[in-house]
C-alpha positions in Angstrom: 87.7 46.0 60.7 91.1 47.7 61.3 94.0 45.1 61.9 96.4 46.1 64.6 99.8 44.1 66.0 100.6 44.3 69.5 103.8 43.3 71.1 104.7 42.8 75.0 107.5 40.6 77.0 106.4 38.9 79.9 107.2 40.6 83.4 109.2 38.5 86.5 105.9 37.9 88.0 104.3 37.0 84.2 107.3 34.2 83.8 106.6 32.9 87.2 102.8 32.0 86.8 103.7 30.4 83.3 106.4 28.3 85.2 103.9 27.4 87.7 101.1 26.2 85.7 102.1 26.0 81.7 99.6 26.2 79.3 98.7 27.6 75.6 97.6 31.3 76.5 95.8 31.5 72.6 91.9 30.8 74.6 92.5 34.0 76.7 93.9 36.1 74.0 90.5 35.5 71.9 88.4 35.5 74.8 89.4 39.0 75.6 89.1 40.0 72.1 85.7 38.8 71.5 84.9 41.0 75.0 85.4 43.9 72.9 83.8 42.1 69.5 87.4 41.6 67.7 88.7 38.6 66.2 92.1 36.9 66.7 94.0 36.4 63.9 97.3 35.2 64.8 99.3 34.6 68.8 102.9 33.8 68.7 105.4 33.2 71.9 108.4 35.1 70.0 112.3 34.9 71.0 114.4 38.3 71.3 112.8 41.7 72.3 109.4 40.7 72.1 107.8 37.6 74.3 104.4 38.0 72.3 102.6 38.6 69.0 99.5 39.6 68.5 97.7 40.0 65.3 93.8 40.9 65.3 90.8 43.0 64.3 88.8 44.9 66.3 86.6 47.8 65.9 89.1 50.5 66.2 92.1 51.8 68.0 90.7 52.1 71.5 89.9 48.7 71.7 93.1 47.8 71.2 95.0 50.0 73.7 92.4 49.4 76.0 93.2 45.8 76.0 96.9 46.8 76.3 96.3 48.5 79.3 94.1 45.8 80.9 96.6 43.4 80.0 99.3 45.9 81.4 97.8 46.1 84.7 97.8 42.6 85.3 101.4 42.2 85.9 101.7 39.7 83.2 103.4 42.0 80.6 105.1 45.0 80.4 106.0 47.2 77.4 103.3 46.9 75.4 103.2 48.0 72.1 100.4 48.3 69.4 100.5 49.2 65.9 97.6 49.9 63.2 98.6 47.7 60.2 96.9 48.3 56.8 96.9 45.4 53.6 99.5 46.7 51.2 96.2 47.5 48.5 94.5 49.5 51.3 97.2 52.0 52.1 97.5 53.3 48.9 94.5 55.4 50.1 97.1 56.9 52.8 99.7 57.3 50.7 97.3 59.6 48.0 96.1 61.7 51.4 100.1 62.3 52.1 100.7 63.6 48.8 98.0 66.1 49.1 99.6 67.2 52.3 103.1 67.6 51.0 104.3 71.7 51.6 101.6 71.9 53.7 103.6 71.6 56.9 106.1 73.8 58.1 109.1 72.1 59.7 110.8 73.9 63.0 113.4 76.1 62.4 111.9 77.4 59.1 
């Protein structure tokens, strides 16, 4: 199953309702991956640009906006980001179908 990352930071009204009742958000995260039959693999609360961390696997890139977006329109989170990550041994397979694209594209201009 493809792994993605997704990163968000916590809105006003997202800080608020974690002020008000503090807990571990991990149980919700996996809950609402399972809803769409993916798998958890790592949540982190993260300093700097990012509040949160996501790492998980789920069946393919829709899932994984789609959560984004229902996430999103909560008011929890804004500026949502996911990424497709690939194991190092795996993208080798990318890297061969780039090379057999190279001159293949014509750049603006040219």
């Amino acid at each position: 199953m493809p792994i993605f990352i997704t990163y968000a930071t916590y809105s006003q009204d997202g800080v608020k309702g974690m002020l008000k009742k503090p807990a571990d958000r991990t149980a919700a995260v996996r809950a609402l991956l399972k809803k769409v039959g993916g798998k958890l693999l790592a949540f982190y609360m993260t300093t700097g640009e990012n509040d949160v961390v996501v790492v998980s696997e789920v069946p393919d890139g829709t899932d994984a906006v789609a959560i984004g977006m229902a996430v999103a329109a909560s008011g929890a989170v804004s500026n949502v980001e996911t990424v497709r990550a690939w194991k190092a041994k795996d993208f080798a397979a990318v890297t061969k179908k780039a090379a057999k694209l190279i001159g293949a594209y014509t750049p603006p201009g040219k």
